[in-house]
N, C-alpha and C positions, 0 to 999 in steps of 0.2 A: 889703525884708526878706530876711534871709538865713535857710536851715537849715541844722544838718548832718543828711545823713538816711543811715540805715545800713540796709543791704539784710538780707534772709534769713539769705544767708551769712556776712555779717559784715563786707562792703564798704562803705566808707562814701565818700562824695560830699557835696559842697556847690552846692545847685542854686538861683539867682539869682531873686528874685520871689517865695519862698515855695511854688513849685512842688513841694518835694519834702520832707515831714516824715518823721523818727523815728515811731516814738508816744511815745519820750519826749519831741520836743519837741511835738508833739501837745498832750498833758496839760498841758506847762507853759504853752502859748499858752491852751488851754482855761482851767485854772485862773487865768490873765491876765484873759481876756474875764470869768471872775464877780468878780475883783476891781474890775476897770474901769468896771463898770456896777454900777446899781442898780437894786432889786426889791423891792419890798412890795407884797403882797397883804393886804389884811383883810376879812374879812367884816364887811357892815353890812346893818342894816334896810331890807326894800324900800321904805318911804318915804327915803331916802337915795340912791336911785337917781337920777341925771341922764340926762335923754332916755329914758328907760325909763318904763310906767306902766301898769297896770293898765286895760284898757279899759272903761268903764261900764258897757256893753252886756254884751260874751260874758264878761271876768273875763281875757282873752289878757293873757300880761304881754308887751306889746308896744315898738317902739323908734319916738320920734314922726316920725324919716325915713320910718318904712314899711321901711327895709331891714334889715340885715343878718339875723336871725332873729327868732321870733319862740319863743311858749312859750304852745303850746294843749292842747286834748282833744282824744283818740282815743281810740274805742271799739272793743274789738275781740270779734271771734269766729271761733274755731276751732275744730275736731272732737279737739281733744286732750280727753285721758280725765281730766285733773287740771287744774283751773281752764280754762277753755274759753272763760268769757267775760270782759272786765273791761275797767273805763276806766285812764288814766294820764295822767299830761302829756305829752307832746313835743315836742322843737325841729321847728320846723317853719323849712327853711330851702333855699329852691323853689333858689335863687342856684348853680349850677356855678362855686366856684374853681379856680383852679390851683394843684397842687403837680408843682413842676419840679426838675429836676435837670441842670444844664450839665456836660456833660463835655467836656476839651481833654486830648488826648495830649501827654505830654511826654517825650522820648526812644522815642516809640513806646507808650509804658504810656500807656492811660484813667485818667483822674482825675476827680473827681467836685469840683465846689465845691459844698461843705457851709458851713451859716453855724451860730454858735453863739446859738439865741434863745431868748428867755423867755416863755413862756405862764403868765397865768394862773393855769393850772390845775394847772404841774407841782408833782411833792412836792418838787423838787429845784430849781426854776427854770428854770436853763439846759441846754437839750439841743441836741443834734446835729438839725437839721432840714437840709427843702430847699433848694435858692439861694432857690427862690421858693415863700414858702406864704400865698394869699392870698384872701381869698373876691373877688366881683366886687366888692361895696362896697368893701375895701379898696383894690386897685387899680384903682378909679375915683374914690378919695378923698371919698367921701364921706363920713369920718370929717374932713378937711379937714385931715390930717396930709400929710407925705412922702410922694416917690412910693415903689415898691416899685421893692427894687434888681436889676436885671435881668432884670427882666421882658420888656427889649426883643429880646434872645435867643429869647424864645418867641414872637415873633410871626411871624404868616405869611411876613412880608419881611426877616424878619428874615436869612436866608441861612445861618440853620444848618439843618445835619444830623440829620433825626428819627430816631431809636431806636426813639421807643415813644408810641403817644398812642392815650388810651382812657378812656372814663369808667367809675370805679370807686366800688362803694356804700363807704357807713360805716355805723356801728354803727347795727343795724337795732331794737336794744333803744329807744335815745333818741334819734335821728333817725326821721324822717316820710321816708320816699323818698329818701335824700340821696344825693347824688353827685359826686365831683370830678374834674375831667382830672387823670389821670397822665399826664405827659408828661417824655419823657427826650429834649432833643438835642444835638448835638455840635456843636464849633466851632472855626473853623482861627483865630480871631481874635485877636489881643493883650488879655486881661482883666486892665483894672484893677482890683485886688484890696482891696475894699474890709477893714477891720482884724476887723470881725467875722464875718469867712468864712474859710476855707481849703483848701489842693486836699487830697484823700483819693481815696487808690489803692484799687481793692476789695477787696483783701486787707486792705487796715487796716481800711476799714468792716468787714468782715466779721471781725476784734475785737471790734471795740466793740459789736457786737451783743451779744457774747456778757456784756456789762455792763449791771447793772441800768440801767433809770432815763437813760441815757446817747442812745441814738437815738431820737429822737419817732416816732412812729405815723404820721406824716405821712411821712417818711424810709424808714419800714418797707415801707408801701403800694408807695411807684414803683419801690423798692429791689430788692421784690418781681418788678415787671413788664419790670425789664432785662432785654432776651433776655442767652442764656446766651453767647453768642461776644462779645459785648462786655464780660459780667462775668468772662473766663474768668480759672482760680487761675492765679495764677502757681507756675510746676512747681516752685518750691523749697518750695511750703506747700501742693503736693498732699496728697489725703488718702494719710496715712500709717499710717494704721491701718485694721481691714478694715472698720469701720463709716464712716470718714469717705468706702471706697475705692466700698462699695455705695451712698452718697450720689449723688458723683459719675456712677457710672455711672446710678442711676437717672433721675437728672437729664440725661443722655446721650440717655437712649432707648436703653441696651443692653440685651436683656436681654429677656425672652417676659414680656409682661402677662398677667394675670388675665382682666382684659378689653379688648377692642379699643374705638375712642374712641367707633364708633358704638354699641355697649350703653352705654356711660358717658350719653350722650346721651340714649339712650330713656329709662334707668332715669331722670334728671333731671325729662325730659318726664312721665313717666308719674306721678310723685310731684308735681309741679306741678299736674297737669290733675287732678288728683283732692284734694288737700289745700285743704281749705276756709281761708279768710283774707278775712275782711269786714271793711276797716276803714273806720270813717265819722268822721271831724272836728267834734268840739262843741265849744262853750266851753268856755274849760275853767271856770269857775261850776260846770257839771257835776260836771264831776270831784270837784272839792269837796267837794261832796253827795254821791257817789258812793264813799266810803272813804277820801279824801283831804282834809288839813287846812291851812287855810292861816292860818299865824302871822303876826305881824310881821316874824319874820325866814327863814321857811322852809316850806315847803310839803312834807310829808312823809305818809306813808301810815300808817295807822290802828294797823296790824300792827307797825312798826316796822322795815318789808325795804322789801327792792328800792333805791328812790338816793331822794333830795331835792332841791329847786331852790333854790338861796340866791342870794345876791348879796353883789358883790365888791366894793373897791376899788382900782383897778390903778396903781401909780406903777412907773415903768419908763424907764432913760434912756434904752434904745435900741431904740427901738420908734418907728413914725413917728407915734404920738402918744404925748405923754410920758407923761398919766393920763387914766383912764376908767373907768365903771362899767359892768357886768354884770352880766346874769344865768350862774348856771353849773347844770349837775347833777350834783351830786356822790352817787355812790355809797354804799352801805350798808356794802360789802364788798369785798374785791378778789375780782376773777374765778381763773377757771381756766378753760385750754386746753389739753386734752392732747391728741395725735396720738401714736397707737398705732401702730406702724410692724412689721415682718414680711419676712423673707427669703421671695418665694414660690421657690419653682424656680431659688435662686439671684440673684434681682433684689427690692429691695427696693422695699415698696408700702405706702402710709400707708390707713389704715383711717378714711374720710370718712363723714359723715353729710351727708343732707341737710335743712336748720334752716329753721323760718320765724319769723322777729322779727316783732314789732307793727307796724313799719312798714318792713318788707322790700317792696324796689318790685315784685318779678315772683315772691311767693310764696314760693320756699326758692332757697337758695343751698346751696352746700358751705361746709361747716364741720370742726373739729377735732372728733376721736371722742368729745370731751368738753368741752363749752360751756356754762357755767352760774356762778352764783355760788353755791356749794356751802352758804352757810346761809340761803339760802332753801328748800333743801331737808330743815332740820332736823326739821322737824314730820312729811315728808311720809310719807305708806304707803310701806314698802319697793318696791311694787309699780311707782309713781309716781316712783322714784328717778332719773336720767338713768342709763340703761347704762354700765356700764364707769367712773362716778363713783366708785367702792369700789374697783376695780381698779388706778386712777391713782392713787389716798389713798394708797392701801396698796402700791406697786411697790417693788421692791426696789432699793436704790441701784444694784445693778452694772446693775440693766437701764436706769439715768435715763440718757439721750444728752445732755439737754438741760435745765437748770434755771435758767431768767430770768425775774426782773420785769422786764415793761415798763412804763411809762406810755400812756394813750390819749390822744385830742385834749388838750391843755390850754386850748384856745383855748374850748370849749365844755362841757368835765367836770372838778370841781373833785377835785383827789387821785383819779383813777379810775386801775387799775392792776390788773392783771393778772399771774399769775404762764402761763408760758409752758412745759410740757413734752413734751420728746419720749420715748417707753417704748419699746425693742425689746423686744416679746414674745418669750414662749419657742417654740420647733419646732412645741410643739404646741397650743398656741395658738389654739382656733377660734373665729371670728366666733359670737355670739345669733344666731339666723334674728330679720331685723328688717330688712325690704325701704327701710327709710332709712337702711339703711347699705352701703358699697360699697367694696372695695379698689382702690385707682388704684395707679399708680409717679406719681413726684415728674413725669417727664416731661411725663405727661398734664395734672397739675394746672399745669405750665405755658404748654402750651397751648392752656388755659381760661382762660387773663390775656390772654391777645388778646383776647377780648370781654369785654364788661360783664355784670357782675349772676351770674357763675358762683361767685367764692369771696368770701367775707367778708372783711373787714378784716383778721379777727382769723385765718383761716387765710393771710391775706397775711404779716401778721406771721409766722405758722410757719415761710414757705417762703422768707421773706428770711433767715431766722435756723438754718435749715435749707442754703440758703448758706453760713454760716459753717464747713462741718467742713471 
């Protein structure tokens, strides 16, 4: 396969293997890949379900392998001042996959094979994911489909080059503990290029970020934890304006913090060792009985908030099994992520909270200065509102950096979707006194991607798409 592929400046090349795209041929090979395959999703009655079933006993809607996930109760209890205690469902799914990303230099430039695949769960179908995204069930086949394509790259002996390898949680709302390796590495090897993958330079990913619906959350996450000398911009699409220029440098480490890494640290610890988080595992039967209803076709909550658990039916030609039923959780509402961001002293510093989810493994993470899905807060006392949730509604367009939907897992949340933004506050601008909240530079938050269990998903998202100026 051949491209023409035209640079920055307006240079244009014809690079042999597929190596080097346009983004306009980008889009046309993409729009190619949703013609060339097929996708139906429907929803159907959990009696419809195949290998999936309702346990006698606890009520878990479980899969009769025993593997891939499951869908139980958790109870939980916290010291927050507005609902504090309550049950829910949760995936429960103990299994560490991999999302990987192979890079191969060509002409010197890093290139990323990206594959174009179908979830599930997305609104859209086909999105930009990793070379590899897979739980261990899958690449161990115990669905009894295909292997997973290049996975042999990530293995120990394999003889590539590691970038970046680290376990990273997910969404702590409807995951129990969850966790996947990020892992990025490089390779001097000849890759046969399979037709539903393509190489992507970081500056093109770093587009397409900025497009709804377009890079999966899976994509998002490792995209996130490239160190920066291997994602570095190429100097024709430096930042060229002064916001995109204080990015870059914060991202640098140029520039006097607020706070040095070890306050960042303690203030972490000290909100950890003090924030109450009991969560215990029931049937979920429980649950049931406990505010929660369970239909023929859905399992949803009394109130009418928070998400639902349905089940699918999945026809898909290019998936290593062609159809299959699931369970999924699909959302009430789409979320909101804002990161409130601030020139201090000349160096720009994003304004982090620290969150605890129901099934967050090590208590609270860093999150964006504003995490919630905004009409479950309809009802609530002004008092009770999330901070800074009024501030983000209401920002004024010239202060938005940053305005995208994303999608989340499709592989596990049916239609779940997020809108994503960044706000440069005004000069004067001052932080609520509220000891969960803390100003970092971009630098710091990255790295706190060298370990696990520091930033969430969904501020992973911010800081890949935060990349992008």
């Amino acid at each position: 396969m051949v491209y023409s592929a035209t640079h920055m400046d307006g240079r244009s090349e014809v690079v042999a293997g597929g190596a080097v795209m346009s983004m306009a041929d980008f889009h046309s090979w993409f729009n190619a890949r949703a013609r060339a395959n097929s996708f139906r999703v429907d929803r159907i009655p959990f009696a419809d379900l195949s290998g999936w079933d309702f346990d006698p006993d606890t009520g878990n809607l479980v899969h009769a392998s025993g593997r891939f996930f499951s869908i139980e109760g958790l109870r939980v209890r916290t010291d927050r001042r507005w609902v504090s205690e309550w049950t829910q469902p949760i995936i429960v799914q103990p299994e560490i996959g991999v999302l990987g990303i192979l890079v191969k230099r060509f002409d010197g430039v890093p290139h990323c094979l990206m594959q174009a695949k179908m979830e599930p769960g997305n609104i859209n179908g086909l999105q930009i994911s990793p070379t590899v995204q897979a739980t261990r069930s899958n690449y161990m086949k115990v669905h009894g489909g295909a292997a997973t394509k290049y996975l042999e790259y990530f293995r120990p002996d394999s003889g590539s080059t590691v970038l970046f390898d680290g376990l990273q949680s997910e969404q702590g709302s409807w995951f129990l503990h969850k966790r996947n390796r990020n892992i990025v590495v490089e390779t001097e090897d000849e890759v046969a290029l399979d037709e539903d993958f393509c190489w992507l330079t970081f500056d093109q990913i770093r587009r397409l970020l900025r497009l709804d619906h377009m890079v999966n959350m899976d994509s998002r996450t490792v995209l996130s934890c490239v160190p920066p000398a291997v994602a570095r911009r190429d100097e024709r699409d430096a930042g060229d304006d002064s916001f995109g220029d204080a990015v870059l440098r914060s991202l640098a480490g140029l520039g006097r913090p607020v706070h040095e890494p070890a306050r960042i640290l303690s203030w972490l610890t000290e909100v950890r060792a003090r924030q109450e988080l009991v969560q215990r595992r029931v049937p979920l039967k429980e649950v049931v009985e406990d505010g929660w209803r369970l239909g023929p076709e859905v399992i949803d909550h009394t109130d009418g908030k928070y998400f639902d658990v349905v089940a699918v039916d999945v026809q898909a030609s290019n998936r290593e099994v062609a159809s299959w039923t699931q369970p999924l959780v699909a959302p009430k509402q789409s979320g909101l992520l804002a990161l409130l961001v601030k020139r201090i002293d000349g160096t720009l510093h994003a304004l982090v909270q620290a969150r605890s989810d129901a099934g967050t493994l090590n208590i609270a993470e860093l999150t964006a200065t504003v995490h919630c899905q905004p009409g479950n807060y309809a009802d609530a006392p002004a008092q009770y509102r999330p901070p800074y949730l009024d501030y983000a509604l209401a920002a004024a367009t010239c202060r938005v950096r940053l305005d995208v939907v994303h999608s989340e897992e499709g592989g596990r949340f049916y239609h779940a979707q997020n809108r994503y933004l960044v706000i440069e506050v005004e000069d004067d601008f001052a932080a609520e006194p509220d000891d969960r909240y803390l100003w970092t530079t971009l630098s710091q938050l990255m790295s706190l991607l060298s370990h696990s269990n520091y930033l969430t998903v969904e501020l992973r998202s911010l800081m890949a798409s935060m990349r992008s100026f």
